[in-house]
C-alpha positions as CSV (number, residue, x, y, z in Angstrom):
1,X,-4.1,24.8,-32.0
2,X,-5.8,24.5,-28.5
3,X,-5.2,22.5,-25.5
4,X,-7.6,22.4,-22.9
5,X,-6.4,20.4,-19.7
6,X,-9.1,20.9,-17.1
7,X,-8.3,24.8,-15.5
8,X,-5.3,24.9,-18.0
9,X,-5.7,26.4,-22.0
10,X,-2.3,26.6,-23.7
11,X,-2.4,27.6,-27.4
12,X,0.1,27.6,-30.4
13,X,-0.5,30.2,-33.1
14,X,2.2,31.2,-35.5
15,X,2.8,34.8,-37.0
16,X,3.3,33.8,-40.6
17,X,3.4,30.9,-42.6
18,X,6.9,31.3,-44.8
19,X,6.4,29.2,-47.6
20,X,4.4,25.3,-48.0
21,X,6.7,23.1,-49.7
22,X,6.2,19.0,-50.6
23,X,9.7,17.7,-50.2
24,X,10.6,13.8,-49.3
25,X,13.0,14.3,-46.0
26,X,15.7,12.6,-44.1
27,X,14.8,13.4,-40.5
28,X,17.5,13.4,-38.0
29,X,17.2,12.8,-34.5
30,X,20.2,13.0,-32.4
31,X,22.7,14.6,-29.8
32,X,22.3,16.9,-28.1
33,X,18.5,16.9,-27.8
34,X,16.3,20.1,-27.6
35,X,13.4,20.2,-25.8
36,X,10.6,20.8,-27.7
37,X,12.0,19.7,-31.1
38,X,11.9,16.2,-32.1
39,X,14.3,16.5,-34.7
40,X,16.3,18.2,-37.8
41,X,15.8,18.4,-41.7
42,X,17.3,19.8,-44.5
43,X,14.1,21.4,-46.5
44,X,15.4,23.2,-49.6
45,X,19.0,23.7,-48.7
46,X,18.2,25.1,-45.2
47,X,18.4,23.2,-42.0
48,X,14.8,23.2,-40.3
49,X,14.1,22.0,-37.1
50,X,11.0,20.1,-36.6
51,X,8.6,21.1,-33.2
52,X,7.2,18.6,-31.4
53,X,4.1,20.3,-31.0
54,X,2.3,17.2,-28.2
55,X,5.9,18.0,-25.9
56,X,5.4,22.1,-26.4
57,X,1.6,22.1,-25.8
58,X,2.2,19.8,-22.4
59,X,5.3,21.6,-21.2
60,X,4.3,25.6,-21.9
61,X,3.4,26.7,-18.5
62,X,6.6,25.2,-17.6
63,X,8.3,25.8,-20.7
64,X,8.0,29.4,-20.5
65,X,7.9,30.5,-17.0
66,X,9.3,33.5,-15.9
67,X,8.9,34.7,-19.4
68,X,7.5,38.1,-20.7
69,X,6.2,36.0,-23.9
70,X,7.5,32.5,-25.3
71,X,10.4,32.8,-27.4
């Protein structure tokens, strides 16, 4: 996924896609909040948290400075 915002390109890539799973969930959005995740799930058995990819795309440069390499 690219974002281009005039002399700014952030990107999202992921190493490895785990596992694909179709699962009706219960999304829970509360205290305290986390930014860059827009809430929490249990997907089989495991707590997950959900990204809020728009927030991490706008907020990198930010995000991340000072960094080596995002988290």
């Amino acid at each position: 996924m690219l974002r281009d915002a005039g002399l700014t390109r952030t990107g999202l890539a992921v190493d490895r896609i785990v596992d694909i799973v179709e699962e009706v969930v219960a999304i829970e959005v509360g205290a305290p909040p986390v930014a860059g995740v827009c809430g929490r799930a249990v997907i089989e058995r495991e707590i997950t948290e959900l990204l809020d990819v728009p927030w991490l795309l706008r907020n990198a440069p930010t995000a991340w400075a000072g960094q080596e390499s995002p988290p």
